[in-house]
C-alpha positions in Angstrom: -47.3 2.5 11.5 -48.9 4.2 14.5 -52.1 6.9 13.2 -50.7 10.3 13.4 -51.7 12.3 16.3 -53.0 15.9 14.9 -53.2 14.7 11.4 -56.7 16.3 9.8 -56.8 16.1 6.0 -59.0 17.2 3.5 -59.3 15.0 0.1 -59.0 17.9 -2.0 -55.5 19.3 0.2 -53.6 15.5 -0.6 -54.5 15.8 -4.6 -53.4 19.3 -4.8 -50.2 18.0 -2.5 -49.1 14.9 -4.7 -50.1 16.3 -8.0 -53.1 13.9 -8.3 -56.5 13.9 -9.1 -59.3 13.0 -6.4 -62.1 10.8 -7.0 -65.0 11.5 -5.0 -65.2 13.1 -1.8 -63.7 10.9 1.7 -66.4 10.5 4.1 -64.6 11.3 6.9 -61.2 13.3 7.5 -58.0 11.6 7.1 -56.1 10.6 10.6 -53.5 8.6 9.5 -51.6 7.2 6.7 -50.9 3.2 5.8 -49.7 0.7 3.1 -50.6 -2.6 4.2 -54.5 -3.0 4.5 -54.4 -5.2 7.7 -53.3 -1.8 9.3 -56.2 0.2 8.0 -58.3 1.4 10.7 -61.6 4.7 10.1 -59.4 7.6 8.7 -57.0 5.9 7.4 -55.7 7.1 3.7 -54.3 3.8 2.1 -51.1 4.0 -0.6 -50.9 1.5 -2.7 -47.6 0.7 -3.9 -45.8 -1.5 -6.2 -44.0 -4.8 -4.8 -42.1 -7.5 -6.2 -44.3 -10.0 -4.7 -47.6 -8.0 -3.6 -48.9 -5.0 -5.3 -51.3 -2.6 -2.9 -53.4 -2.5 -6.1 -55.1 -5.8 -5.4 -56.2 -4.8 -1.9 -57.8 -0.9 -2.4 -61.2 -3.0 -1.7 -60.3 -4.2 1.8 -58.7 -0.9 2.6 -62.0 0.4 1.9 -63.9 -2.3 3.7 -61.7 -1.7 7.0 -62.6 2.1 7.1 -59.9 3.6 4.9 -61.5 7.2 4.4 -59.9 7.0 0.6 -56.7 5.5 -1.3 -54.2 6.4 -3.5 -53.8 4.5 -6.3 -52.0 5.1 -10.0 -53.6 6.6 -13.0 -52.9 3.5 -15.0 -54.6 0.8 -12.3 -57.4 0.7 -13.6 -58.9 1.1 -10.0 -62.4 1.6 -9.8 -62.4 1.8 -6.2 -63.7 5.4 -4.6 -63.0 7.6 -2.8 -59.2 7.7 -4.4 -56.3 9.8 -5.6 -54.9 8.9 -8.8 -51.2 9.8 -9.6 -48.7 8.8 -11.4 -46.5 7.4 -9.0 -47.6 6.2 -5.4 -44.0 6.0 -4.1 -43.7 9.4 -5.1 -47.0 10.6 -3.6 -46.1 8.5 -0.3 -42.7 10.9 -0.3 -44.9 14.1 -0.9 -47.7 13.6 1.4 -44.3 13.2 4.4 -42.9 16.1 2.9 -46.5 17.8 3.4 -46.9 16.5 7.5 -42.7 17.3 8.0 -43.9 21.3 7.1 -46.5 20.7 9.2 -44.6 19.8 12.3 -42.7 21.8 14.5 -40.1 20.0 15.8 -36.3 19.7 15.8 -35.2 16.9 13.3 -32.2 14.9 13.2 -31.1 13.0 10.1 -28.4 10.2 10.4 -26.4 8.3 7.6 -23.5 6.5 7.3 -21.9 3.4 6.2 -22.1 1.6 9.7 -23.5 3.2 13.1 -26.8 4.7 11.4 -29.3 2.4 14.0 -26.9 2.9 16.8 -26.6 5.9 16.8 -30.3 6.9 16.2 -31.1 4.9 19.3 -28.7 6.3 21.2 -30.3 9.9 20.0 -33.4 8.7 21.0 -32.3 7.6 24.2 -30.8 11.2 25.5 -33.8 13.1 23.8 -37.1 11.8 26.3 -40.2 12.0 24.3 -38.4 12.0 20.5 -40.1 9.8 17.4 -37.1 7.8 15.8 -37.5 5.6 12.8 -38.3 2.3 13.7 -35.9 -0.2 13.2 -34.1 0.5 9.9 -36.9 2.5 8.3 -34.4 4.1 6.2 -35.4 3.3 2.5 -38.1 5.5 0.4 -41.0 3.6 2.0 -39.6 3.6 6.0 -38.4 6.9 5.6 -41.9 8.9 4.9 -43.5 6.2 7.1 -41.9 7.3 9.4 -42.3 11.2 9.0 -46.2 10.4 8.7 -46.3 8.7 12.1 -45.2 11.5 14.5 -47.2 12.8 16.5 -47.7 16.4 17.5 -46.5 16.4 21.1 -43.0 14.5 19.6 -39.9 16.2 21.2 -37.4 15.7 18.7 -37.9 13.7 14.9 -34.9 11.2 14.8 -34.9 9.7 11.1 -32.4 7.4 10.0 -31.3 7.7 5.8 -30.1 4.7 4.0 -28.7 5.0 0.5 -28.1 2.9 -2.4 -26.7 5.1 -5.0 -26.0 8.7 -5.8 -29.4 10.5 -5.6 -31.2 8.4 -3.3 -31.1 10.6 -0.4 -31.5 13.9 -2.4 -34.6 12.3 -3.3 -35.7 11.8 -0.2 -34.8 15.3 1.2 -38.3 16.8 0.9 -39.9 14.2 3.7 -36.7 14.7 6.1 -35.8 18.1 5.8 -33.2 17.7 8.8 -32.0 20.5 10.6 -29.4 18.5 11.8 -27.4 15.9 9.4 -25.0 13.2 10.7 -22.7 10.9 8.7 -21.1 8.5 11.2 -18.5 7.8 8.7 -17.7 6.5 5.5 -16.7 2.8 5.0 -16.6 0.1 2.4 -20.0 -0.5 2.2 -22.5 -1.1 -1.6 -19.2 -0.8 -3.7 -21.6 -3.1 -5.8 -24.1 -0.6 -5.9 -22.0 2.5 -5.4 -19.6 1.7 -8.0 -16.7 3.9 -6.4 -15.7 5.6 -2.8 -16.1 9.0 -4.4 -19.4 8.0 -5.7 -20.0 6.8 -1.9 -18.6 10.2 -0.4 -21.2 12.1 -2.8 -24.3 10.0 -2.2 -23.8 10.6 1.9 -22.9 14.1 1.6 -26.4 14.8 -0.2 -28.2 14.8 3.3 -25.7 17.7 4.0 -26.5 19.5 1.2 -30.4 19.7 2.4 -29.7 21.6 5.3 -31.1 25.0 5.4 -28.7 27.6 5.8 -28.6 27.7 9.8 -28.5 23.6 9.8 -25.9 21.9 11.2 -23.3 19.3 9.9 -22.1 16.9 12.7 -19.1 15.0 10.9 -16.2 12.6 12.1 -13.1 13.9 12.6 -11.1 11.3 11.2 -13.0 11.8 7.6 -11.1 14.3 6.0 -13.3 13.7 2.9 -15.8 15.4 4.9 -14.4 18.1 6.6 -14.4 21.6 5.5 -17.1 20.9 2.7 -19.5 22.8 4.7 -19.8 26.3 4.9 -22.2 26.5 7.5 -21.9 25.2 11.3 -20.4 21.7 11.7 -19.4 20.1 15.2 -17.2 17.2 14.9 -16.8 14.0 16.7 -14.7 11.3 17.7 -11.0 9.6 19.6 -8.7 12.4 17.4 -8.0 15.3 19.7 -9.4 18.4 17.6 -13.0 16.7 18.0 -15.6 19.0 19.3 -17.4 15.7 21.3 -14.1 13.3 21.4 -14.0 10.1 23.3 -10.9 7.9 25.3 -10.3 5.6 27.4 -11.7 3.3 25.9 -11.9 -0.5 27.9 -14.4 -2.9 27.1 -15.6 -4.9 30.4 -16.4 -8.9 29.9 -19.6 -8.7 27.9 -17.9 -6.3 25.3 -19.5 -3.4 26.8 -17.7 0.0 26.5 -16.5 2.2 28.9 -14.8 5.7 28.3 -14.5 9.4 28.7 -16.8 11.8 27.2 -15.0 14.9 26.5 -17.4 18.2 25.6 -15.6 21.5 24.9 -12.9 20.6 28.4 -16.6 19.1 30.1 -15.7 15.2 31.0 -17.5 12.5 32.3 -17.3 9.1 32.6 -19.8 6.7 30.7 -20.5 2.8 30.8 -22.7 1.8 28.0 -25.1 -1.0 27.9 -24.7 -1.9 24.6 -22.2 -4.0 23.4 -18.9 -3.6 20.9 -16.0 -0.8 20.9 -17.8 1.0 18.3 -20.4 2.0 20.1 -18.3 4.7 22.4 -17.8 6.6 18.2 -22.0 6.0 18.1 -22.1 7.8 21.4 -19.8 10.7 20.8 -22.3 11.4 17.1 -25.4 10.8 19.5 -24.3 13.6 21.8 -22.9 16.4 19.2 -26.2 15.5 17.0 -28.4 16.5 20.2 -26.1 19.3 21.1 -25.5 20.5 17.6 -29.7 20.8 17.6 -30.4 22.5 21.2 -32.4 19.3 22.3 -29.9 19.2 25.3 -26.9 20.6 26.6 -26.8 18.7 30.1 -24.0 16.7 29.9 -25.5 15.1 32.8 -28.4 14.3 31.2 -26.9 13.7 28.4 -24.6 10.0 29.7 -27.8 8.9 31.1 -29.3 8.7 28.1 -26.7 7.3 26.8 -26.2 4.7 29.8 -30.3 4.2 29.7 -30.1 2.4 25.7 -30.2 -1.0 25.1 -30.0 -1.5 21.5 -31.6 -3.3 18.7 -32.1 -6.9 18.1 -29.7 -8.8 16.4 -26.9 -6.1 16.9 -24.1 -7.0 19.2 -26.7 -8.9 21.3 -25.4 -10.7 24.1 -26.7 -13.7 25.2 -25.4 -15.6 28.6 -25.4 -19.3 29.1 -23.5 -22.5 28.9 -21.6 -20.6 26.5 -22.2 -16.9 25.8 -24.1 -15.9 22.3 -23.0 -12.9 20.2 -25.5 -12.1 17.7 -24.7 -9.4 15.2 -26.3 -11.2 12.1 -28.7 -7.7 11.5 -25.6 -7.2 9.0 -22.2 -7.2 8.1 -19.8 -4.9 6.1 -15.9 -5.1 6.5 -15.8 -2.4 9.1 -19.1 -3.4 11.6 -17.5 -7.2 11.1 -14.0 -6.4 11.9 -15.0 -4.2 15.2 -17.4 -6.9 16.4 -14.3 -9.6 16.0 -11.8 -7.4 18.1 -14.6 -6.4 20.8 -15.5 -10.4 21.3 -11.8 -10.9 21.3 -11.6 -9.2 24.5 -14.6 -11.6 25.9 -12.4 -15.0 26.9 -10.3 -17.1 25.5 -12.4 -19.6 23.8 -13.6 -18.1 20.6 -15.4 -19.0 18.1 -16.9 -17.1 15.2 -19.6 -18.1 12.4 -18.9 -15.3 9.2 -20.9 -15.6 6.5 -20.6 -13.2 3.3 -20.3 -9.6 3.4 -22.4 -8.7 0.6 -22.1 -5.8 -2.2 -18.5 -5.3 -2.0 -18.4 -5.2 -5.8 -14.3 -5.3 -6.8 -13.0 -5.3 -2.9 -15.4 -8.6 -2.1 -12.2 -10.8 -2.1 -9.8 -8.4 -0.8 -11.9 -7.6 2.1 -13.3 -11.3 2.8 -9.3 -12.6 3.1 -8.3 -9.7 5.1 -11.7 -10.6 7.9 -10.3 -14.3 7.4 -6.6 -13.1 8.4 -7.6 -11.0 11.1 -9.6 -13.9 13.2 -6.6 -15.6 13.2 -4.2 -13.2 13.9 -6.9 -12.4 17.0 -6.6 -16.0 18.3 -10.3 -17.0 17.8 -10.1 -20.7 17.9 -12.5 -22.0 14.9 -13.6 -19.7 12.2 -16.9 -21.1 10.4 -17.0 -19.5 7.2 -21.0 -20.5 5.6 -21.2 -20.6 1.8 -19.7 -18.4 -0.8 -17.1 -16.2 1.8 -14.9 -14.9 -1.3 -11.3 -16.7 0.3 -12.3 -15.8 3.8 -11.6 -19.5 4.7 -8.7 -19.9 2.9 -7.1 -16.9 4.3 -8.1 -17.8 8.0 -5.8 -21.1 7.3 -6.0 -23.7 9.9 -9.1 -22.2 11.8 -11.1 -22.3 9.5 -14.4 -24.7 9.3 -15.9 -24.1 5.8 -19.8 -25.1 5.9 -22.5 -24.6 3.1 -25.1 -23.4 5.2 -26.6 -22.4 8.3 -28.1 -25.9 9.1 -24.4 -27.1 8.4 -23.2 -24.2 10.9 -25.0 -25.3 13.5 -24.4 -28.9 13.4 -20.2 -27.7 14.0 -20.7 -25.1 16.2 -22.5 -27.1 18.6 -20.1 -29.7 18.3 -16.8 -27.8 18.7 -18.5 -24.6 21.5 -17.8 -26.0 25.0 -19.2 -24.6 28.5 -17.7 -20.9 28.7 -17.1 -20.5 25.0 -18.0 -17.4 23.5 -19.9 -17.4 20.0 -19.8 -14.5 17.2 -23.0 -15.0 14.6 -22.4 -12.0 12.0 -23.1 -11.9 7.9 -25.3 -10.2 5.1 -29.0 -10.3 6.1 -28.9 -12.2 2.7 -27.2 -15.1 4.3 -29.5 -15.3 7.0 -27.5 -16.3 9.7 -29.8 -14.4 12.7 -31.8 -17.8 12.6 -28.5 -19.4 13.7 -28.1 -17.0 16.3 -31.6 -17.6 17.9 -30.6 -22.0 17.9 -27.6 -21.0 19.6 -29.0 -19.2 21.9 -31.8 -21.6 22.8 -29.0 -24.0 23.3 -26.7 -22.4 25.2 -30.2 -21.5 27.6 -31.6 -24.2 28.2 
């Protein structure tokens, strides 16, 4: 992460903040907070934490040796090292010492979850609000959140964090380091049923970043989830296509890169937006950018507002667009029964020869097969020409019938996809990170480019 601008801390202040026990006096006053010791510059505190494959323990020493001012370290490491903080739990202490620099900063903070549109949707926040921090990429988790938190500098206009959940509890946990005064769920989806166990079990583990607003936060909700609606007692602002949306949307045409157009509606205030990102779910993204930034008082320029909108141009590996021989859609960040169905029926609207490479939607739990068959149906019922289904796909193949192209792997993908794509073809690449299909999508790519 970036060293905090402003940051000035005290040994003595972080042990009394994480509940641990200092070590020594730091020679110099903390600027900045890391957790990978190549990143360590003078002033830097460094957290070691646990990992499946690395543990921070076994590089304290090189933190040290790079300038680190002190690190943070558990009671039961058996770290020598000085000047430290020992504590029980360095996950926990890396929460707590975010928690500390959120109270510290004053600055409007947005909080976004969701099963699909969290990214999107930050970056479209980002992209209305000039001069905002946003969570990096998808530093959603317990370590990217309060990275994130640490990182912002004083001078930030707006804090835009982004809150992933695997369970009931997991963003409660987290609340301390966000502390939103704005809280967005895009919606709720089938999404971690693996993990979640059930949809009410779902609806209560989002809901959580609701229930850490202070009492003059704001909710902004979709107006379509009636699971949602009327929980709050406070202020919500709702969003969406249904016609009793405070920020509704329509109109919506997608041009021939699967680019949205449509009509912003704001309390009877309409405008016309054409958004540089791809895929028809992106004009829902836009509607939750613009109530989140309203709903906080960052902006109420609808003016201002579209161009931000019509300024982002989205993350890597999300509804990317690539233009050759034959065109490249790369979606392989992730996949989830409703992100994969909206990306087939937005590149259905791209040409007529389609193909699509689908690999497994991951953490369905007891809806995997359901959901995989109804994805398979639903790319032939959309007239894509070949379906390539790679590995385990749960019946996707079989209920895709005649268009379907079963492969093993990636390697195996690409061999057929190169074989059947002709000049003009359009390509969809989407699947679990786990299946790792975003390699695919770069080959393709390089083909269809040079």
């Amino acid at each position: 992460m970036i060293a905090t601008s402003g940051l000035r801390w005290d040994l003595d202040a972080i042990a009394a903040t994480v509940g641990g026990s200092a070590v020594a006096e730091a020679p110099i006053p903390i600027t900045s907070v890391e957790i990978d010791s190549r990143r360590v510059t003078p002033g830097s505190l460094f957290v070691a934490l646990p990992g499946a494959r690395v543990d921070g323990h076994d590089f304290v020493e090189e933190a040290l040796a790079a300038g680190a001012a002190a690190v943070v370290v558990r009671r039961d490491a058996g770290t020598t090292a000085t000047p430290r903080i020992e504590v029980d739990d360095t996950i926990v202490a890396l929460r707590d010492l975010a928690a500390l620099r959120r109270r510290e900063l004053r600055v409007r903070t947005i909080a976004i979850t969701g099963s699909t549109g969290k990214t999107s949707t930050k970056e479209l926040v980002a992209a209305i609000v000039p001069g905002s921090w946003a969570s990096p990429r998808s530093f959603n988790n317990e370590i990217g959140l309060p990275l994130t938190v640490l990182a912002t500098p004083d001078d930030a206009t707006a804090l835009v964090l982004e809150v992933g959940s695997r369970g009931v509890g997991h963003i409660r946990w987290l609340l301390p380091a966000a502390s939103p005064d704005v809280a967005v769920i895009t919606n709720i989806g089938l999404v971690h049923l693996e993990t979640f166990g059930t949809q009410e079990d779902l609806v209560a583990a989002k809901w959580e970043l609701v229930e850490g607003l202070a009492d003059d936060g704001v909710a902004v909700l979709p107006a379509d989830e009636r699971r949602l609606l009327g929980r709050y007692r406070g202020h919500t602002v709702t969003f969406g296509a249904e016609a009793g949306a405070a920020v509704r949307i329509g109109d919506v045409t997608l041009d021939d890169a699967a680019r949205p157009r449509f009509t912003l509606d704001v309390g009877g205030r309409r405008r016309s937006v054409r958004l540089r990102v791809a895929g028809a779910h992106q004009a829902v993204n836009a509607a939750a950018a613009t109530a989140a930034v309203i709903a906080s008082g960052l902006a109420v320029d609808l003016d201002a507002i579209v161009a931000g909108l019509e300024s982002a141009v989205g993350e890597r590996w999300r509804m990317q667009v690539h233009q050759g021989r034959f065109v490249v859609v790369n979606d392989a960040y992730n996949a989830n029964p409703t992100s994969t169905e909206s990306a087939l029926r937005s590149v259905a609207t791209m040409g007529s020869g389609r193909v699509a490479v689908l690999g497994e939607m991951a953490e369905l739990g007891p809806v995997a097969e359901q959901e995989h068959r109804r994805i398979g149906r639903l790319a032939a019922e959309l007239g894509y020409r070949c379906l390539v289904t790679v590995g385990d796909v749960h019946g996707m193949d079989e209920a895709a019938g005649s268009i379907a192209l079963p492969v093993p792997d990636a390697d195996a993908a690409f061999a057929v996809v190169v074989d059947v794509l002709a000049p003009g073809d359009v390509v969809l690449v989407k699947a679990s990170r786990s299946v790792g299909l975003e390699r695919l999508a770069d080959r393709l790519v390089e083909v269809a480019t040079t």
